[in-house]
Residue frames relative to the residue before (quaternion, step in Angstrom):
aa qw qx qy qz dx dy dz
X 1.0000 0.0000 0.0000 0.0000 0.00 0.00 0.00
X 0.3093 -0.7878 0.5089 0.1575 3.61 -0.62 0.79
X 0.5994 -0.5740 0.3733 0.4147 3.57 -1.15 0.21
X 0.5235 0.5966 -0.4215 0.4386 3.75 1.32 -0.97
X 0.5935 0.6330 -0.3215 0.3791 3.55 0.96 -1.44
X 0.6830 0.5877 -0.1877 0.3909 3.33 0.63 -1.82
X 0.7048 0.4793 -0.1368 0.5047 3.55 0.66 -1.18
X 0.8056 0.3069 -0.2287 0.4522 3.30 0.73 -0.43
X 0.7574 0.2823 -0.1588 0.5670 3.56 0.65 -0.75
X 0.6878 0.3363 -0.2546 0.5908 4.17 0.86 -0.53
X 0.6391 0.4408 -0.5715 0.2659 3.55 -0.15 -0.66
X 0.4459 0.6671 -0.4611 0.3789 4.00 0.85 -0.34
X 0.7039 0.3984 -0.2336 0.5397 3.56 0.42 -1.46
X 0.5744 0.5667 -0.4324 0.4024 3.61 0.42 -0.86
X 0.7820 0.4047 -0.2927 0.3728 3.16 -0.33 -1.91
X 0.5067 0.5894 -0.3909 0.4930 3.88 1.14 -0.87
X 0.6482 0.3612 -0.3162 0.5911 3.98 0.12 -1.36
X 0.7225 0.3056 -0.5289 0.3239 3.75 -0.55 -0.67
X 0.6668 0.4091 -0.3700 0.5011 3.80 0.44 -1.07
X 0.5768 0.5038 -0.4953 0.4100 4.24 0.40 0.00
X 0.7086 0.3827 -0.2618 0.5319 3.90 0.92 -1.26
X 0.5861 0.3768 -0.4723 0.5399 3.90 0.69 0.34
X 0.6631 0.4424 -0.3820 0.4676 3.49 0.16 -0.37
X 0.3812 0.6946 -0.4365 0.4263 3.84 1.21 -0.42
X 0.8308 0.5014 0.0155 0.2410 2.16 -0.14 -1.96
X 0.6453 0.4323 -0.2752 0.5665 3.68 1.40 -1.11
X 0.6058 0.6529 -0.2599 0.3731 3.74 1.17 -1.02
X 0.6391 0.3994 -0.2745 0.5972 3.31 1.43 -0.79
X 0.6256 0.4936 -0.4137 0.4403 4.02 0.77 0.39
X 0.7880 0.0860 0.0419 0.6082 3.23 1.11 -1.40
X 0.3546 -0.8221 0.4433 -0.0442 3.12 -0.14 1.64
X 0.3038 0.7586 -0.5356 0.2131 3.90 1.40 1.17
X 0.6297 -0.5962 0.4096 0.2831 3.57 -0.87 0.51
X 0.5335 0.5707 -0.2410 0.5758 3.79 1.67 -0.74
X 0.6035 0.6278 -0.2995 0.3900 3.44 1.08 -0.72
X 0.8325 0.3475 -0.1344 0.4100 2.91 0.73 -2.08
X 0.3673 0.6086 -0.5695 0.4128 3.80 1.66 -0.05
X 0.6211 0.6339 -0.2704 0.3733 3.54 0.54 -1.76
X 0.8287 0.3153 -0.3354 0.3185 3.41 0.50 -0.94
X 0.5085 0.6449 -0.3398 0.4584 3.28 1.83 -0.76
X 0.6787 0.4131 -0.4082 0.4495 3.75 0.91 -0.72
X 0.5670 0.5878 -0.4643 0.3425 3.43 0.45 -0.24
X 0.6795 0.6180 -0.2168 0.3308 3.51 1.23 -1.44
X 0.6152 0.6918 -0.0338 0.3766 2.71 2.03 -1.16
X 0.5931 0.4781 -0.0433 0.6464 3.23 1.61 -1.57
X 0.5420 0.5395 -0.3190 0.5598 3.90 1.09 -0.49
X 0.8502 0.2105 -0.2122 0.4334 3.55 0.17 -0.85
X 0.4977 0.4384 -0.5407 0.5174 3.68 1.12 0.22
X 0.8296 0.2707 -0.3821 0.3042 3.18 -0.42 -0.71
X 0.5827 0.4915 -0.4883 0.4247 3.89 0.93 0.20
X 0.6717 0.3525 -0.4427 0.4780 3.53 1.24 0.50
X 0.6203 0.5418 -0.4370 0.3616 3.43 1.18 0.04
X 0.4625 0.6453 -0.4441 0.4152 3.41 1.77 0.08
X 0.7569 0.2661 -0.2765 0.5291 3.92 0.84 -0.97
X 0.6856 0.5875 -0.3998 0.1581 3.43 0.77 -0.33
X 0.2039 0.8782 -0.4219 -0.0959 3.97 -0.30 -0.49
X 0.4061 -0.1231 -0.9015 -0.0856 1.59 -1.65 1.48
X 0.4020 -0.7264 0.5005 0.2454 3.81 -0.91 0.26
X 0.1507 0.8411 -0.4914 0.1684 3.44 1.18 0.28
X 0.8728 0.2009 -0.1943 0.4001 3.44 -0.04 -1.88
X 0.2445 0.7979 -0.4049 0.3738 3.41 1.38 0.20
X 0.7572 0.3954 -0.1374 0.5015 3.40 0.26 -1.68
X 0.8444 0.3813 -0.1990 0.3194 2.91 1.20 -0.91
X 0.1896 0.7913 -0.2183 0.5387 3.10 1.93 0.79
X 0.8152 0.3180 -0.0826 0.4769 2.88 0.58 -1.72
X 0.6062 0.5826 -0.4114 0.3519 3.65 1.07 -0.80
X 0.7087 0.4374 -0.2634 0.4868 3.92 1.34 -1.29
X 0.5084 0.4974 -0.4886 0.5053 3.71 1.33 0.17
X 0.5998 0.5466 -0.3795 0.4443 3.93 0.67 -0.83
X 0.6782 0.5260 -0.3090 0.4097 3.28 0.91 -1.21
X 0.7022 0.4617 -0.2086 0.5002 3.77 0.73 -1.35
X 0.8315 0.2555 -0.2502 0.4251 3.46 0.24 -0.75
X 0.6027 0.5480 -0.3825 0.4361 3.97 1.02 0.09
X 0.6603 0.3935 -0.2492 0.5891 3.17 1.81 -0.72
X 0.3907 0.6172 -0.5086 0.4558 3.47 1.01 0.72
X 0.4841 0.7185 -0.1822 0.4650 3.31 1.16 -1.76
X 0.8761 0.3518 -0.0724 0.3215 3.20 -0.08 -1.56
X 0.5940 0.5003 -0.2560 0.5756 3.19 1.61 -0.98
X 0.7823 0.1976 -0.3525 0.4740 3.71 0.41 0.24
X 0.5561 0.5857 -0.3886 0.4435 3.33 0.61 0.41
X 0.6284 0.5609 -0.3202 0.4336 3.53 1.38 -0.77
X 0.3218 -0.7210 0.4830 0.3786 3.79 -0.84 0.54
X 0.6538 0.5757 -0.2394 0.4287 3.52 1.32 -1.20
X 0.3730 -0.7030 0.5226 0.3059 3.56 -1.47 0.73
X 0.7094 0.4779 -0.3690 0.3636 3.40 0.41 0.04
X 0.7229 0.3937 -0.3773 0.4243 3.07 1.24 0.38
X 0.3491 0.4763 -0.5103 0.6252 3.53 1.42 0.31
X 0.4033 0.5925 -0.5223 0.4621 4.29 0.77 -0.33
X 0.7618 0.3963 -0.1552 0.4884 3.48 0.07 -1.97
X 0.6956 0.5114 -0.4081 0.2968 3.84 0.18 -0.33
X 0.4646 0.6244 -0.2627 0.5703 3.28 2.03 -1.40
X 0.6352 0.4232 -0.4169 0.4936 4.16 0.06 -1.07
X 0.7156 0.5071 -0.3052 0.3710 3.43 0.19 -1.60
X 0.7785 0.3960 -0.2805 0.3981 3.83 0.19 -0.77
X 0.7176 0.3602 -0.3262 0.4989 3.16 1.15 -0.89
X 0.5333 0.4337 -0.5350 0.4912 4.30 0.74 0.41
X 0.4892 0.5609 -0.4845 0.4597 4.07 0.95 0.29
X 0.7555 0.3283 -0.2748 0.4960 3.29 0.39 -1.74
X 0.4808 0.6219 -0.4442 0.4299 4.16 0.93 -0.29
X 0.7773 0.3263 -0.1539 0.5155 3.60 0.44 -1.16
X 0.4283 0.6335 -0.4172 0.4911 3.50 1.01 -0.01
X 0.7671 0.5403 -0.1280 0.3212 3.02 0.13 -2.21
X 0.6820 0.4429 -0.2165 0.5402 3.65 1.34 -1.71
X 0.6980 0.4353 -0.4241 0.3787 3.50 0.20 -1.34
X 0.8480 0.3461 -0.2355 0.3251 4.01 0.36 -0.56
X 0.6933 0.5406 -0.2079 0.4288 3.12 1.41 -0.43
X 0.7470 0.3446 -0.0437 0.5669 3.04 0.90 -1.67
X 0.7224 0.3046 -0.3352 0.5226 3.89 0.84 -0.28
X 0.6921 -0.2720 0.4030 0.5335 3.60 -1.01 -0.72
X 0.3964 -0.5430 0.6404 0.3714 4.08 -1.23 0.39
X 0.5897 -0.5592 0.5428 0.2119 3.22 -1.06 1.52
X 0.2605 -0.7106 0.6080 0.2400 3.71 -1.21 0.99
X 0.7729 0.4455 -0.1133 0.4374 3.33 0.99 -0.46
X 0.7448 -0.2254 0.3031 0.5500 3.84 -1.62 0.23
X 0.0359 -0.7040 0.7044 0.0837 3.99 -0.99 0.18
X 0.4320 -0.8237 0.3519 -0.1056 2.43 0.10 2.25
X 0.7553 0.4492 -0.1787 0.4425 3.04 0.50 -2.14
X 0.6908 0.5143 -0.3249 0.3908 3.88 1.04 -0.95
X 0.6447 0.5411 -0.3729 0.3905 3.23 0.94 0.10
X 0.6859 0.5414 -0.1603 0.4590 2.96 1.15 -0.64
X 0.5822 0.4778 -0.3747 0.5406 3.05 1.69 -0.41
X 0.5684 0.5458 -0.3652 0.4956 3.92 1.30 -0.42
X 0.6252 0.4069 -0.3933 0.5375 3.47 0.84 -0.67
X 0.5950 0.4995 -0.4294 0.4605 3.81 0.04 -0.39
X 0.8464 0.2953 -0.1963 0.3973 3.22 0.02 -0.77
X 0.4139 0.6381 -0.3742 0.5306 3.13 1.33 -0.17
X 0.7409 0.3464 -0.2013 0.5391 4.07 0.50 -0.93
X 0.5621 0.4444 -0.4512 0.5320 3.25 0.92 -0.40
X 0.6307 0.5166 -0.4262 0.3920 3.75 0.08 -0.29
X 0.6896 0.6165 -0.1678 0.3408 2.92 1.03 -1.85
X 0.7117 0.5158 -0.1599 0.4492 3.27 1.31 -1.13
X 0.5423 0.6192 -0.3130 0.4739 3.33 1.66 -0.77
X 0.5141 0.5618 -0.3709 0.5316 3.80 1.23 -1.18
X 0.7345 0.5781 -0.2294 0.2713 3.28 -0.03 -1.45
X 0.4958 0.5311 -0.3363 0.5991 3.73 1.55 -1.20
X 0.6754 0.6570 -0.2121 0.2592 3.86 0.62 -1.67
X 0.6345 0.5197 -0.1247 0.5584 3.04 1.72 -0.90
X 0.9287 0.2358 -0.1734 0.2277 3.07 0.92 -0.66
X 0.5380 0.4491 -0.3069 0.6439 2.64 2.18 0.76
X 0.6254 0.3612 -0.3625 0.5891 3.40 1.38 1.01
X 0.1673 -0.7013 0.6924 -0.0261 3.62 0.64 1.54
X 0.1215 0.6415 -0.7561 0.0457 3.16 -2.63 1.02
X 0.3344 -0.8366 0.2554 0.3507 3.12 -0.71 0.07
X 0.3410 0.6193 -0.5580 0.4345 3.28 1.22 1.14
X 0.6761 -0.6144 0.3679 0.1734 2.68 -1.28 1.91
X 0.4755 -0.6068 0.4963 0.3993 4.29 -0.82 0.45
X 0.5932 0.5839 -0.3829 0.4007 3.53 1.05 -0.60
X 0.7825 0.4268 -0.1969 0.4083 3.55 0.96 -0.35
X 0.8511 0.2676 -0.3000 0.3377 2.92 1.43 0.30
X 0.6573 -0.7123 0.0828 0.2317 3.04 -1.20 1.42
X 0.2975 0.6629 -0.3403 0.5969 3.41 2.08 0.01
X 0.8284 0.2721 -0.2458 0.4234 3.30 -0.34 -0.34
X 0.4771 0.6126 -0.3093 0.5490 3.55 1.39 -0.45
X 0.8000 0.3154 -0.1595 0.4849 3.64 0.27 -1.61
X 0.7240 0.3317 -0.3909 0.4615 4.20 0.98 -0.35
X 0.6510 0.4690 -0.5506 0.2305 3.25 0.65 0.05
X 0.4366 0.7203 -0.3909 0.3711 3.49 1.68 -0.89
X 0.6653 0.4955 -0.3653 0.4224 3.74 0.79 -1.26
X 0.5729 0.8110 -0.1024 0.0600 3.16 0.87 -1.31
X 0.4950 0.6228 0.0726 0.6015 1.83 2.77 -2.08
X 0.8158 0.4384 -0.2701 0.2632 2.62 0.45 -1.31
X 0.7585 0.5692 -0.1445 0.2826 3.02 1.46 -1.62
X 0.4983 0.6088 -0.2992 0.5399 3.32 2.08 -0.54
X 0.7595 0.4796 -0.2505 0.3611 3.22 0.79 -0.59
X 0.4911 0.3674 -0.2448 0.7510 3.84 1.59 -1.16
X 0.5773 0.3733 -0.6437 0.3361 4.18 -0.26 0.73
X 0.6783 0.4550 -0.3571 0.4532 3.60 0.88 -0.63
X 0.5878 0.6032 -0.3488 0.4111 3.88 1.29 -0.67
X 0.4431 0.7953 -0.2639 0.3187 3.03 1.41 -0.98
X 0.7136 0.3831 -0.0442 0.5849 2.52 0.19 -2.28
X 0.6577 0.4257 -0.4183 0.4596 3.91 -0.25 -0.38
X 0.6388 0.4742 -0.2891 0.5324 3.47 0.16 -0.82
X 0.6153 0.5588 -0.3317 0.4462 3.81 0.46 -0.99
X 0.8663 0.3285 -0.1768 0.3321 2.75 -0.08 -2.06
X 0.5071 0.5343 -0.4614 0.4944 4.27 1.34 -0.80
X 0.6885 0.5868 -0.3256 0.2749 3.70 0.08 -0.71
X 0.7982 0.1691 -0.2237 0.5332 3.24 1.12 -0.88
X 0.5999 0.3963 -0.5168 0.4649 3.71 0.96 0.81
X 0.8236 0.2097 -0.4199 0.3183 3.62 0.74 0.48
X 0.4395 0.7716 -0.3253 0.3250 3.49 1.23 -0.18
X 0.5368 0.5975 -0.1023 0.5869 3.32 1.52 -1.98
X 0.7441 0.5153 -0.2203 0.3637 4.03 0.58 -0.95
X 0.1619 -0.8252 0.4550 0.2930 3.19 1.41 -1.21
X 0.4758 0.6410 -0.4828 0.3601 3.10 1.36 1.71
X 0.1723 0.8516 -0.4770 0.1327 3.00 1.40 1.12
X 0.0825 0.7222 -0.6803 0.0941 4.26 0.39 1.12
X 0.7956 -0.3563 0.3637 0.3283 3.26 -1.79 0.60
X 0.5795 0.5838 -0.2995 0.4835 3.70 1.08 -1.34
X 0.8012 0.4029 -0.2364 0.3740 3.50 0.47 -1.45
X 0.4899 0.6652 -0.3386 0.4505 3.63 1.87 -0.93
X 0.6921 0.4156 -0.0569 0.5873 3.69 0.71 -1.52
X 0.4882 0.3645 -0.4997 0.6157 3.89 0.55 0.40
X 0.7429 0.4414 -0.2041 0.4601 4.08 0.03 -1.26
X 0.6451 0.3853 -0.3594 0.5534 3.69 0.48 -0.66
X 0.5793 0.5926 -0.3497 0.4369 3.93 0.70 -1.12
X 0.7490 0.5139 -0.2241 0.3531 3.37 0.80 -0.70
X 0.7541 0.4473 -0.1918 0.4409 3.05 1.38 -1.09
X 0.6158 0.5441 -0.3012 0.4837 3.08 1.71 -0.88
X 0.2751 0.6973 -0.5217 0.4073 3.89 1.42 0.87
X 0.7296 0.5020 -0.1511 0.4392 2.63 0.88 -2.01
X 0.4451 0.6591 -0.4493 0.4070 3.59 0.87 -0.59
X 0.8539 0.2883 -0.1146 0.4179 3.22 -0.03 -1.76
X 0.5153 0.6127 -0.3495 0.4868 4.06 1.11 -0.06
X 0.7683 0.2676 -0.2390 0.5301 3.19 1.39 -0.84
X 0.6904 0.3700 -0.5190 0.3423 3.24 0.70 0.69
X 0.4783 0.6160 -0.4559 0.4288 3.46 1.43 -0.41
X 0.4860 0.6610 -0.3840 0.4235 4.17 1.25 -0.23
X 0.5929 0.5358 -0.1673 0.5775 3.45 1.48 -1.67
X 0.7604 0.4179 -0.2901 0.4036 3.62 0.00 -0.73
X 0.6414 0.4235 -0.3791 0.5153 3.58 1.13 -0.74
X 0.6304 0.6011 -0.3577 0.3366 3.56 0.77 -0.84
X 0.5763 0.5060 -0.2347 0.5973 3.58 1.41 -1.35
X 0.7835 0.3557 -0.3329 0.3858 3.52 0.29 -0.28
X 0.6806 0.4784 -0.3694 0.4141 3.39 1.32 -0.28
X 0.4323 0.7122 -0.2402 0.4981 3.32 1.93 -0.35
X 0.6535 0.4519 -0.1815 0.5794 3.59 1.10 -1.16
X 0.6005 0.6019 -0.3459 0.3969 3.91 0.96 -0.99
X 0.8277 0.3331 -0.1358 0.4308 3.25 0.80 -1.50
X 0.5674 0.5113 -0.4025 0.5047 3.53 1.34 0.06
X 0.8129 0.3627 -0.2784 0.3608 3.46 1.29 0.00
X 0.3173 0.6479 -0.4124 0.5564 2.90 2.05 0.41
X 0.6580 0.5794 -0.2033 0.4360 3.64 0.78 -1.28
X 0.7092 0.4514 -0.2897 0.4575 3.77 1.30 -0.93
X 0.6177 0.5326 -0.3368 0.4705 3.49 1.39 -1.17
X 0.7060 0.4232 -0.3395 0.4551 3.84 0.67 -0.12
X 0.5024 0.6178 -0.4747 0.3750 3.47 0.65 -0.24
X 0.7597 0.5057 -0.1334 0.3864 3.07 1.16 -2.00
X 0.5075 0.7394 -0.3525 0.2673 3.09 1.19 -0.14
């Protein structure tokens, strides 16, 4: 297996497994039910996409994973929120995933291609959530420090990620169906489209590393006080 290989088709599953064995690991300290959804979705998103590396096509895969992101992050979110009307806005939001899910594969043709537009509808809503936390924080002063807590650690990571894979999205989307459809699929156009995703590659793991490190922060913030 080469490294070009690795980066492009595995680093997906990876970054997924690395942010699943940190979340272990916190789960076995703090035993919250929001956690262990989190960790199960990770476990989840880890093994699709290490079969959407060998598998092809990998379409309903991805597209698998986007209404699992949707259901189980808006699980997350729905217990974490303090307000009812925003655990309101999380319900709408998951169920217009599993809606567009349900139509785009069932009721239309299975998409031959990337399914762009659903991602992007997960990334959207995804920040919308993200941003809702964020209001939640800041009109619900404490005096534990933001550095310690793991909420704020795990939405801002999404945050990243998702603001960022909305614009990949849409790139990725939009090259696909003006050259694929054409049958100008040359080596140039292959390695313009892989370049793109393999962005996303590395966005989603730089997401994993910040998470593992904010995971490691607060377990060592947590050790230096014990000893005290």
């Amino acid at each position: 297996m080469s490294f070009d290989f690795f980066m492009r088709n595995l680093m997906e599953s990876f970054s997924y497994a690395l942010s699943f064995l940190f979340l272990l690991f916190y789960v076995y300290r703090n035993k919250q039910a929001k956690l262990r959804v989190l960790a199960f979705y990770f476990f989840v998103a880890a093994l699709l996409m290490l079969r959407g590396a060998y598998a092809f096509p990998n379409i309903m895969l991805y597209s698998m994973l986007s209404v699992a992101s949707a259901i189980f992050l808006g699980v997350y979110f729905f217990d974490t929120y303090l307000r009812k009307w925003k655990k309101r806005v999380v319900i709408l939001i998951v169920i217009g995933q599993c809606v567009y899910f349900l139509i785009n594969n069932f009721v239309f043709a299975q998409p031959v291609i990337f399914d762009s537009a659903g991602h992007v509808l997960l990334s959207t809503g995804i920040v919308v959530m993200a941003f809702l936390f964020m209001h939640q924080i800041l009109t619900n002063i404490t005096e534990e420090p933001l550095s310690d807590n793991f909420d704020f650690w795990f939405v801002s990571t999404q945050l990243i990620y998702h603001l960022g894979a909305f614009g990949i999205f849409l790139t990725y989307g939009y090259l696909t169906k003006r050259i694929l459809p054409t049958g100008l699929y040359s080596k140039e156009n292959r390695n313009l489209i892989s370049n793109v995703w393999l962005v996303h590659n590395v966005l989603l793991f730089l997401t994993a590393l910040l998470l593992a490190a904010g995971i490691l922060w607060i377990s060592f913030r947590r050790k230096s006080r014990s000893s005290l």
